[in-house]
C-alpha positions, 0 to 999 in steps of 0.5 A: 500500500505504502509501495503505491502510494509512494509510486503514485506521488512520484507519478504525480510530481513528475508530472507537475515538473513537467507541465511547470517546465513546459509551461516556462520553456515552451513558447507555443504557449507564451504569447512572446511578440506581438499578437504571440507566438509566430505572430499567429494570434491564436492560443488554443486550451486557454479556458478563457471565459464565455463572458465577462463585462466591465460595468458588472466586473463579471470575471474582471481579474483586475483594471489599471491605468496606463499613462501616455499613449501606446499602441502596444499589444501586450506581450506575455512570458510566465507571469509576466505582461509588458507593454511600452507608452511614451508620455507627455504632459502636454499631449492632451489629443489622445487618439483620433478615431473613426475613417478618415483620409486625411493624414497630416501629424499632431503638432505636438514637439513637447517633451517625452518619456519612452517607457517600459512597463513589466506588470503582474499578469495575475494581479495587475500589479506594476513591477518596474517600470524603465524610461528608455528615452527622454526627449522631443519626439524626432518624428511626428505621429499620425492623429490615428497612431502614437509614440509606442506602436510597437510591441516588445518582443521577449524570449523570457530572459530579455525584453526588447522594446523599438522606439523608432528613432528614438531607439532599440532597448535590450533589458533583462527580466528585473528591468536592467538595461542590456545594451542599446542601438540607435540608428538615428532619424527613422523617416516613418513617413508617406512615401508620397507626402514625407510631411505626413510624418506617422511614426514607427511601429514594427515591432521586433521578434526574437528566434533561438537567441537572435533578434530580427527587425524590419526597418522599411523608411524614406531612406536607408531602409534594412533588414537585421539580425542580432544577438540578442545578449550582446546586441551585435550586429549578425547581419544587416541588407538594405531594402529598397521600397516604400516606408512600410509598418509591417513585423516580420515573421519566421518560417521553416522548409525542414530544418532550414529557417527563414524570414518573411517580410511583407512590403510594396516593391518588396515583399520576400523571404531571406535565409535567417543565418545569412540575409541572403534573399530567398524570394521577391514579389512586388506589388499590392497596397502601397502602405503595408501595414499586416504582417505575414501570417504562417500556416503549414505550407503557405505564407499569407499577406495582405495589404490595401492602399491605392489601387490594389489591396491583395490577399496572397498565399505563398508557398513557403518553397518559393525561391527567385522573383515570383511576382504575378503577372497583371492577369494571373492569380497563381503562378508556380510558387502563388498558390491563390490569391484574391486581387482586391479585399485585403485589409489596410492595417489588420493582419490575417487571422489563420484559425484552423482551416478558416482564414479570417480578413477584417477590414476598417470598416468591421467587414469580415470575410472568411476563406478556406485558407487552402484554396482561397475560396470565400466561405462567408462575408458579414459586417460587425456592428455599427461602428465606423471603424476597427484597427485592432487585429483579432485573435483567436482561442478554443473555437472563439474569433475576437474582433474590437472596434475602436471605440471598444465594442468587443465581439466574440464570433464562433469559428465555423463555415457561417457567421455567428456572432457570439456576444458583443461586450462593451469596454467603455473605452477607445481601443486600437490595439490587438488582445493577448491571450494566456492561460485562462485570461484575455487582456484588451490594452484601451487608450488610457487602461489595461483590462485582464478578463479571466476566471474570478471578479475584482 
């Protein structure tokens, strides 16, 4: 008896080690850049809510004010939340919302603090926060966007936080800075207008110890590679194309690994160990703001400004210039792709076999994500506008619009909207999602949504 219940506890302590080490080591399961792992959005057996409200603090773990102004999705390791906001006591616009064309930038030359913030998921509590910079922003930002737009991305021992022109920051885990890069005056700007000054916002990604950032600006644009303990330059390619917004992100074709960058005149792939270029295409919308989305044989893009507005499923064994022809849609490495539809500023959502593409003006459309037919089409709400990219966990599409409606859709072959949940707030940016909590980031608060109440 003694004999199995001592084999019985040992069983079950081994077992725990091994969900614990999982859990720490596994990044499949943290949400570790932005919109988590492999940018991909979805984190599935996460046991998030059905429902949860605001106003009633129905499984409302906990809500707290975040200073400044930041676009930042929060980014999840373990127990730990980080996201940046640059502040300013004399920036009182906040964030304009709605559709609008107009582009021209807040006049706004005060001085300001670029910070990073390390929060408690559990309990919200703040557990230190760095300035990274101080100073009168080098380049202004568009009404719709801020000082903060990107991302950190971490791997659990660093955390690296782009300020655009004002800086790429390494700190460790307690908030120490590593080492810092500066690459001077990053022109984020109108590649037809440069007065309409809108501000950096491609957030880094780390890969087994390197980080990767994607530089596409007026002038001087880049792809580079660094070690992430050192920050030492591993390589560094110039890029030809117009100022773009995008993050990139990692593939593999066996063991070999490479990037995938969206862009105009350059959307591609390059081998992650030299930089050397895989493959090229040009063409779609003139302002790319999506990042690639990865599945399991294909790379999906979108984009949408000017006269075109692609959705494209590239074979991930794509090599050489693989640029379609004016009057085709799939050529040797193009598996599908739709010519007009793709969203301006929200990346894909994969989920399953469904691909999800949400438009500024709440317009969803669902594809089967091999072939690129249309499943289904229907429009969110009311609203006028949504730029926050959705994201996905156990069978549940959510989807914010900008003035914080969150809509809760099921996964499926017809359109059926789960429930809509007001957050009372202006929201521009993409949720994270952890083990059993969904956290929205508003313009002025961080709201963590999971099982228990306030």
């Amino acid at each position: 008896m003694n004999l199995n219940r001592n084999i019985f506890t040992a069983l079950l302590i081994f077992l725990l080690c091994t969900f614990a080490c999982e859990t720490q080591i596994n990044p499949e399961r943290q949400w570790p850049v932005y919109r988590g792992y492999l940018s991909s959005g979805v984190l599935d057996n996460a046991k998030l809510p059905e429902s949860f409200s605001v106003t009633s603090s129905v499984n409302l773990k906990w809500k707290i004010n975040i200073p400044g102004l930041g676009h930042s999705s929060p980014v999840i390791w373990d127990d730990r939340l980080f996201i940046t906001t640059a502040v300013s006591k004399a920036d009182r616009e906040g964030i304009k919302i709605g559709i609008y064309g107009e582009g021209f930038p807040v006049p706004d030359s005060s001085v300001h603090d670029w910070k990073v913030i390390c929060i408690d998921k559990n309990s919200g509590k703040i557990l230190w926060e760095k300035t990274a910079y101080t100073g009168i922003p080098k380049i202004k930002r568009h009404p719709k966007s801020t000082h903060a737009n990107a991302s950190v991305a971490t791997d659990g021992k660093y955390v690296v936080a782009f300020f655009g022109s004002e800086g790429l920051y390494c700190f460790d885990f307690y908030g120490n800075l590593v080492w810092k890069k500066d690459f001077g005056i990053l022109k984020a700007v109108a590649f037809n207008l440069p007065s309409a000054e809108w501000e950096f916002a491609s957030s880094p990604v780390i890969y087994n110890g390197i980080l990767i950032i994607q530089c596409d600006v007026l002038e001087n644009s880049f792809l580079a590679t660094y070690d992430l303990q050192t920050g030492k330059e591993i390589w560094k390619i110039s890029r030809d194309d117009y100022p773009c917004w995008c993050t990139p992100n990692i593939y593999q074709i066996g063991n070999k690994t490479l990037i995938a960058v969206n862009g105009y005149k350059h959307r591609g792939g390059y081998d992650f160990e030299t930089g050397k270029e895989i493959w090229r295409m040009s063409g779609g919308g003139d302002v790319p703001i999506p990042t690639p989305v990865i599945g399991k044989d294909l790379i999906y893009f979108n984009s949408a400004h000017g006269p075109s507005s692609p959705i494209l499923a590239v074979k991930k064994t794509a090599v050489g210039d693989i640029t379609l022809k004016s009057d085709s849609r799939t050529n040797e490495f193009v598996a599908w792709s739709i010519p007009r539809g793709g969203s301006y500023i929200h990346s894909l959502l994969l989920y399953k076999d469904h691909l999800y593409n949400v438009n500024w003006n709440g317009t969803i459309q669902c594809y089967d994500a091999y072939t690129g037919n249309e499943i289904y089409r229907a429009k969110l709400g009311n609203s006028k506008s949504f730029i926050a990219s959705p994201v996905a966990a156990d069978g549940r599409i959510y989807i914010v619009d900008e003035e914080g409606t969150i809509y809760i859709i099921s996964d499926g072959n017809s359109f059926n909207l789960i429930r809509e949940i007001p957050l009372g707030e202006v929201c521009l940016t993409a949720p994270a999602i952890t083990e059993g909590t969904i956290f929205f980031r508003t313009q002025n608060s961080l709201l963590a949504f999971g099982s228990g109440t306030l």
